[in-house]
N, C-alpha and C positions, 0 to 999 in steps of 0.2 A: 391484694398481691396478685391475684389469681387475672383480673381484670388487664392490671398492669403488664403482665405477662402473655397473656391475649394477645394486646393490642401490639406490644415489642414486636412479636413475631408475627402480626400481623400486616406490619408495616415493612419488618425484615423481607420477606417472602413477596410483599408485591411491588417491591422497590426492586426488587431481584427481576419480575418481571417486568416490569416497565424499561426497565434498565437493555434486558436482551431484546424485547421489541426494537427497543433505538440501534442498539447494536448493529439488529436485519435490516432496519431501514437505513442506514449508511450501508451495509455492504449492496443491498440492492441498487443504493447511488454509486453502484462501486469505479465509474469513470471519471469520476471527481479523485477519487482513493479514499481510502477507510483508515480507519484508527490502527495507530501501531502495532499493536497484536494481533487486530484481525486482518492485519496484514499478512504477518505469520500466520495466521489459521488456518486462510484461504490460500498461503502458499501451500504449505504441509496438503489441504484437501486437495488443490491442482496436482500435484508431484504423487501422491500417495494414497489419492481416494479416504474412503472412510467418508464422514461428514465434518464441514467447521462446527459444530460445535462438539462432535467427537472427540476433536484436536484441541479442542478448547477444553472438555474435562481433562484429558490425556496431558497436557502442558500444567493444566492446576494442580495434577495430583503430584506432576516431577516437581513442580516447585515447591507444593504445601511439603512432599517428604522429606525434600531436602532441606528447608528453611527448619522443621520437625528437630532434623537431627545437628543443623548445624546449632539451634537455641536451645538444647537439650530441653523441649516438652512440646507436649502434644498439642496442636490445636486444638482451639474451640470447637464446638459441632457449628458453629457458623458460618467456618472455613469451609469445613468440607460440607456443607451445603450447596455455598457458593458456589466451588466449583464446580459439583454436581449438576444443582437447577440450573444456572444459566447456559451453561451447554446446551442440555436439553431443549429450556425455554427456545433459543438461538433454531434449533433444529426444526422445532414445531414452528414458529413463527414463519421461518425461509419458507417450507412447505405451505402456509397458508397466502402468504405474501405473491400474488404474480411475478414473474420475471418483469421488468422495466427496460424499454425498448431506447425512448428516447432521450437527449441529454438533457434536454427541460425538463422531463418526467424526471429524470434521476437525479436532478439538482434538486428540487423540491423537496424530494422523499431525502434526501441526505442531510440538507438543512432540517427538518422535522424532525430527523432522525437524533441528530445531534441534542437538541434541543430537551429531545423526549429520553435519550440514554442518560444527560446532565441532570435530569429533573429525576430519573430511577434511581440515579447513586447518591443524590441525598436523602430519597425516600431510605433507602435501605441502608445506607450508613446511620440516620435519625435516632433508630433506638439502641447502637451501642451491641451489637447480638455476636460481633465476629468478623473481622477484615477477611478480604478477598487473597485468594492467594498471590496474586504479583503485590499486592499492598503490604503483603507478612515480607516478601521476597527483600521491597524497598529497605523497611524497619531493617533486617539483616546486615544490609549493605549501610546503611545509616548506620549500625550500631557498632559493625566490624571497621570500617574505616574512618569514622567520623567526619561523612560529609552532609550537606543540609537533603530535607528532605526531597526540596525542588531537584536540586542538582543529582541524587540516587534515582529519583522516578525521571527523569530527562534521559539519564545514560542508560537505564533499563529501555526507554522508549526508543530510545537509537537503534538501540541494538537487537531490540525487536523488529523494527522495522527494516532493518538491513537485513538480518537473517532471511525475513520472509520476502521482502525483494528479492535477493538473490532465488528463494524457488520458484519465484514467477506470480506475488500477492500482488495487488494493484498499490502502489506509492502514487500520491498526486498529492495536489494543494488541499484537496480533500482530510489527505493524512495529518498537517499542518495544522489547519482547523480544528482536528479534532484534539489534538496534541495542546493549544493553546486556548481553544474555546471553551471546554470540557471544566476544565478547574474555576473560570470565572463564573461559568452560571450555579456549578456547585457552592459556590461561595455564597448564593442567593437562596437554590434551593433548600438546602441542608438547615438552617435557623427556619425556614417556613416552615418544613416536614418537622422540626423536631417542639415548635411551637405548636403544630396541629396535634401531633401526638399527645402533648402534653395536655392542650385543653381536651383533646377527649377521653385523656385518663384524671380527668379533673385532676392535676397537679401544677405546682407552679416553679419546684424545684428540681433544676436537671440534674441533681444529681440521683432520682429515682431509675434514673436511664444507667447508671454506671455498675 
């Protein structure tokens, strides 16, 4: 059990960082445009200072409390992890990461980026530890209105990304991409991550993950 529990969070925690590396390398491609919320992020840090991934715990934590009180119970400690390390991760990462001058350079680094963010959020979804807080946000909006999952995480993503257009975040075809790209390669990562996990916790039943 002890093992199993190891590797869970051990896959939780570097799926998390994999995930905010891709993050920083789209927003460094940031002339293409970024993903819907970190559209908002880097609106909020244009307009308000602080840091993106500041605004990035700062938004998870209005979301996980209100999602809290509107489901009557407290998240997982996986929630408010997420919304924690990946901030941070995002913050250290920017800082390590050079500034990117050119539009080749930054196309590069954004497709990479994409790739590399798709490949973090199946790592870290794999062992089942705790949704992210706009993921608790959707559930909400699915359960209160009774619309599909696609169509709740669509209208949140609009509406992120108009917000954070409006303070001045980068919207491009870039934002698109990552809007439509993101879910497909998940779809590939997540059974790889959650099949590695499982042979290195020698088990063959996923429901040890549940």
């Amino acid at each position: 059990m002890r093992k199993i529990l190891f590797w869970r969070w051990a896959f939780y925690l570097f799926g998390m960082l994999v995930m905010a590396l891709g993050i920083t390398m789209t927003i460094k491609g940031h002339r293409l445009g970024i993903g819907p919320w970190d559209v908002l992020h880097v609106g909020l840090f244009n307009k308000f200072g602080l840091t993106i991934g500041t605004w990035s715990i700062l938004l998870g934590l209005t979301i996980v409390t209100t999602t809290a009180i509107i489901r009557k119970e407290f998240p997982q400690i996986g929630t408010w992890l997420n919304m924690l390390l990946i901030g941070l991760f995002i913050d250290m990462f920017n800082w390590m990461i050079p500034e990117i001058e050119t539009l080749a350079a930054q196309t590069v680094i954004f497709l990479f980026g994409v790739v590399v963010m798709s490949y973090g959020a199946g790592i870290y979804v794999s062992p089942n530890i705790g949704a992210g807080p706009r993921d608790s946000l959707m559930l909400v909006i699915v359960d209160k209105f009774g619309t599909s999952l696609k169509k709740a995480r669509t209208i949140i993503e609009i509406l992120a990304a108009l917000a954070g257009w409006i303070l001045g975040g980068p919207v491009g075809i870039g934002t698109v991409i990552v809007a439509i790209v993101i879910g497909q390669i998940v779809q590939y990562s997540l059974p790889q991550s959650r099949a590695l996990l499982l042979k290195i916790i020698g088990e063959t039943d996923v429901k040890v993950l549940l």
